[in-house]
C-alpha positions as CSV (number, residue, x, y, z in Angstrom):
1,X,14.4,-46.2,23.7
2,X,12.5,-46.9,20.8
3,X,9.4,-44.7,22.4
4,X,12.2,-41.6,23.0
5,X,13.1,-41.9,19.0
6,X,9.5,-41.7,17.9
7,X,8.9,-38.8,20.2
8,X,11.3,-36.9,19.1
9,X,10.9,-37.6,15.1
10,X,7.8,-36.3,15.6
11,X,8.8,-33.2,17.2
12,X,11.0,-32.7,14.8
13,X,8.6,-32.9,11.8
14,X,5.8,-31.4,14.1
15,X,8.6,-28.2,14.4
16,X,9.7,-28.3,10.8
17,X,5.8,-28.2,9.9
18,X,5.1,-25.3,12.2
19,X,8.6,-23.6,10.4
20,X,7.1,-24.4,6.5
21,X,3.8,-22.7,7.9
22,X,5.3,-19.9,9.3
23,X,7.3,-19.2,6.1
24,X,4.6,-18.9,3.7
25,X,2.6,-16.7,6.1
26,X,5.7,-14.2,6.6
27,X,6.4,-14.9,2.7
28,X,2.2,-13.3,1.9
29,X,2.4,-10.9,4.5
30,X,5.9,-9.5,2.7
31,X,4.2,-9.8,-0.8
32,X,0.6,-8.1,1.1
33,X,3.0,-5.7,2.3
34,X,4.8,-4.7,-0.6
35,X,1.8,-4.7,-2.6
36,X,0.4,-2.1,-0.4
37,X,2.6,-0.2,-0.2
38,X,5.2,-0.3,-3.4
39,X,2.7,-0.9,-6.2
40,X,-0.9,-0.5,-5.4
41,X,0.2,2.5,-4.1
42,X,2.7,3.8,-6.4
43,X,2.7,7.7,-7.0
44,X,4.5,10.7,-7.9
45,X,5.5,11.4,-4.0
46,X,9.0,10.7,-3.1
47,X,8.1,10.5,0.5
48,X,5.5,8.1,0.1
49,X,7.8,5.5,-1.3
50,X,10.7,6.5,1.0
51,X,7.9,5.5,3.7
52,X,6.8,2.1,1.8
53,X,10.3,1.4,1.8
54,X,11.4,1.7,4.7
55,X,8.3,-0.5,6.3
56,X,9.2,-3.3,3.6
57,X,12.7,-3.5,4.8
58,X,11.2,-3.7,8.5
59,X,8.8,-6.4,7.6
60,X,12.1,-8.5,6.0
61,X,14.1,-7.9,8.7
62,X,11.4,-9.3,11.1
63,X,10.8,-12.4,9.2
64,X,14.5,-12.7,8.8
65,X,15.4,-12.8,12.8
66,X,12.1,-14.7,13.2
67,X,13.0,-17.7,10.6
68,X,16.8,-17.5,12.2
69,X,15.7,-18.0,15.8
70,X,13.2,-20.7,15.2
71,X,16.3,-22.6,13.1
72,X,18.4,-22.0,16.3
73,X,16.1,-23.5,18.3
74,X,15.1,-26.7,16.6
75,X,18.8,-27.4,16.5
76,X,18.8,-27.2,19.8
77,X,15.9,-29.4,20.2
78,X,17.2,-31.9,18.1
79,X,20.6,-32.1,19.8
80,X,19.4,-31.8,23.7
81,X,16.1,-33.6,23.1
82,X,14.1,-32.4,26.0
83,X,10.0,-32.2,25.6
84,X,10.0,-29.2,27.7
85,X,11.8,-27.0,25.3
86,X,9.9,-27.8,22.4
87,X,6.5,-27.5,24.4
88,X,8.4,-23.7,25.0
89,X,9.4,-23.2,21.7
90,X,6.1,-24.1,20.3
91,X,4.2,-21.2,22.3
92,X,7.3,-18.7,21.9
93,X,6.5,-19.5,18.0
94,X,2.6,-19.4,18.2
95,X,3.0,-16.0,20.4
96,X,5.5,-14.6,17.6
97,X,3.8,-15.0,15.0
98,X,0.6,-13.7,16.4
99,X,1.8,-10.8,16.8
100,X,3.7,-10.4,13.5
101,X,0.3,-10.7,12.0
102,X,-1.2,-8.6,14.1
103,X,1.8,-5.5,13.7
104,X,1.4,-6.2,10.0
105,X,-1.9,-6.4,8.9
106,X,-3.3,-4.1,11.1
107,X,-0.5,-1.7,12.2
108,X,0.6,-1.5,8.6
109,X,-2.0,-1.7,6.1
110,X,-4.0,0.6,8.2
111,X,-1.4,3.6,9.2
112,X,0.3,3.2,5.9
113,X,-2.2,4.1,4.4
114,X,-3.5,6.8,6.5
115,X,0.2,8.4,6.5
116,X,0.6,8.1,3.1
117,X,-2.9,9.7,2.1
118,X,-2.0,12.5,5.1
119,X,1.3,13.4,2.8
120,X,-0.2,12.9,-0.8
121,X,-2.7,15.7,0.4
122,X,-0.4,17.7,2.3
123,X,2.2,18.2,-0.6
124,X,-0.9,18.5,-3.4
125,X,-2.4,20.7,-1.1
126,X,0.1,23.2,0.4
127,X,3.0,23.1,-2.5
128,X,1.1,23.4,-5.9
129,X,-1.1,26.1,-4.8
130,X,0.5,28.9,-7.5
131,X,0.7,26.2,-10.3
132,X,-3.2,25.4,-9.7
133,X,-4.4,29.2,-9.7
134,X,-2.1,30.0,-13.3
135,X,-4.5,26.5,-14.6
136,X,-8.0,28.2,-12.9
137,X,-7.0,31.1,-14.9
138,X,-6.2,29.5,-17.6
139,X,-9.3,27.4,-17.2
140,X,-11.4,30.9,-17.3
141,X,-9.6,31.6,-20.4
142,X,-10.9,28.9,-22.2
143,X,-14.2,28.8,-20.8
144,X,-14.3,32.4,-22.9
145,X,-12.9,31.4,-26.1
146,X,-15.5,28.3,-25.6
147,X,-18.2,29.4,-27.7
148,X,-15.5,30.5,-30.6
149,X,-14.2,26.4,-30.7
150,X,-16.0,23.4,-32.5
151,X,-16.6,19.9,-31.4
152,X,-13.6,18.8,-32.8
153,X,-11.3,21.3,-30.8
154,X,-13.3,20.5,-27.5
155,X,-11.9,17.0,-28.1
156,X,-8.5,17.9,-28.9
157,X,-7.9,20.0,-25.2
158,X,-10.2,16.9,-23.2
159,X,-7.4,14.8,-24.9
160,X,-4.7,17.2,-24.3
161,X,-6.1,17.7,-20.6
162,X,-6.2,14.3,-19.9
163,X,-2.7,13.4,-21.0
164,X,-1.1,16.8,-18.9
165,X,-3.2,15.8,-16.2
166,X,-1.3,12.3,-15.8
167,X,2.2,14.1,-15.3
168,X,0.5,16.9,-12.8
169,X,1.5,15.6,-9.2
170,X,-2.6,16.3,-8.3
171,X,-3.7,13.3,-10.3
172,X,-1.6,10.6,-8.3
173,X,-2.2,7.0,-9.3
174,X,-3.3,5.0,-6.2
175,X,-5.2,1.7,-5.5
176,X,-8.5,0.6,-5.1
177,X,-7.1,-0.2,-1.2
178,X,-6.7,3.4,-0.9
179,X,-9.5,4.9,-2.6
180,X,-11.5,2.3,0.2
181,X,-9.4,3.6,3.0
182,X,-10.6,7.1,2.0
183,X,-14.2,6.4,2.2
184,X,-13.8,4.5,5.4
185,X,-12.3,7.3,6.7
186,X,-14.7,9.5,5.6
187,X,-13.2,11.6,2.6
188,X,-15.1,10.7,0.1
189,X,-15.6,14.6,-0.1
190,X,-13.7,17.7,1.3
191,X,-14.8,18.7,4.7
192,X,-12.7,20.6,6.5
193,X,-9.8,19.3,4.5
194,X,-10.0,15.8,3.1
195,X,-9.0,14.5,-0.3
196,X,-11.4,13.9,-3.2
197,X,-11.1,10.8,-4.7
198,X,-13.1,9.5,-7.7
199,X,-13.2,7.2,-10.3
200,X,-11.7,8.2,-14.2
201,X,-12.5,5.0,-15.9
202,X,-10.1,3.2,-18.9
203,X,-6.6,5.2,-18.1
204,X,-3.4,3.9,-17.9
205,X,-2.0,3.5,-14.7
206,X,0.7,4.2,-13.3
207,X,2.9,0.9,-13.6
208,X,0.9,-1.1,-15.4
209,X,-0.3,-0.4,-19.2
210,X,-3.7,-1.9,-19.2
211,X,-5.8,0.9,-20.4
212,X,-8.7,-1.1,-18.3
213,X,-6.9,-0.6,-15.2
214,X,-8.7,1.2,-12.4
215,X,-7.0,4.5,-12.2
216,X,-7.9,6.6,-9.4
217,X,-6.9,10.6,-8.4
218,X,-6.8,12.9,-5.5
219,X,-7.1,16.8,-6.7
220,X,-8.0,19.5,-4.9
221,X,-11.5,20.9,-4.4
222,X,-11.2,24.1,-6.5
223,X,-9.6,22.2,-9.6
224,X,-11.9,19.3,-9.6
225,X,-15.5,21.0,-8.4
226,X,-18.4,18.9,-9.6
227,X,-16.8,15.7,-9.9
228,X,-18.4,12.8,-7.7
């Protein structure tokens, strides 16, 4: 009788153990999730963030079903005290949260990002076409009144450039995640259509105001030409 009670005060904690454990890995996935796709990749695209959303709230759902069952089924455990159904609940647990991890890690962090780079350079690419030719001619305009300015009014418009560039929708703040994600998938230059990212050094971004934070853009190839 005694040997029962151990036994199953040890599958208890073993269970409540193996519940802790999972909780902290569904509670840094969530906070892996959100960071990828809420603030690291923050921008000026609505759909973006719909999308990050939307995934976020999956993620909690998931976690929230997975905690539920797994408290359904150690009470059940505790109350029947049968070894086979915790030997089956361990593996439906192990099984579960293998492939949580898997779906979120991989699934999300990797087509997140690829769907949200596919829409940052669709709607930078294909909807501010006219206000990007009025700035090339505006751009020609100034290259002809160049030689008429002095230092000190070269400054002024790099300043003045700079600071109109941060509210254009074709300098989007995104993460050091993403900029990676477009090299690996081979963008680090258009070809065919891509995106062009590169580094602008000491700028704000977009939810933090560190001026040391990285800040990192996509523009299109006729507006930025020359920068690597």
């Amino acid at each position: 009788m005694m040997m029962m009670m151990m036994i199953r005060m040890m599958m208890m904690m073993m269970m409540m153990m193996m519940m802790m454990m999972m909780m902290m890995m569904m509670m840094m996935m969530i906070r892996h999730c959100q960071e990828g796709t809420f603030w690291l990749l923050k921008c000026n695209s609505r759909s973006s963030s719909s999308i990050a959303e939307v995934l976020v709230v999956v993620v909690v759902v998931v976690v929230v079903v997975v905690v539920v069952v797994v408290v359904v089924v150690v009470v059940v455990v505790v109350v029947v005290g049968v070894i086979v159904v915790v030997v089956v609940v361990v593996v439906v647990v192990v099984v579960v949260v293998v492939v949580v991890v898997v779906v979120v890690v991989v699934v999300v962090k990797e087509t997140v990002y690829f769907i949200i780079m596919a829409i940052i350079w669709y709607e930078v690419r294909y909807n501010d076409v006219d206000d990007d030719d009025d700035d090339d001619d505006d751009d020609d305009d100034d290259d002809d009144d160049d030689d008429d300015n002095d230092d000190d009014d070269d400054n002024d418009n790099d300043v003045d450039d700079d600071t109109n560039s941060n509210n254009n929708s074709n300098n989007i703040v995104i993460s050091t995640g993403l900029l990676a994600t477009c090299h690996k998938l081979g963008f680090s230059k258009w070809q065919g259509g891509g995106c062009l990212c590169y580094y602008k050094a000491k700028l704000t971004s977009y939810h933090h105001p560190d001026p040391y934070f990285t800040y990192f853009s996509i523009a299109l190839p006729y507006k930025r030409e020359g920068i690597t």
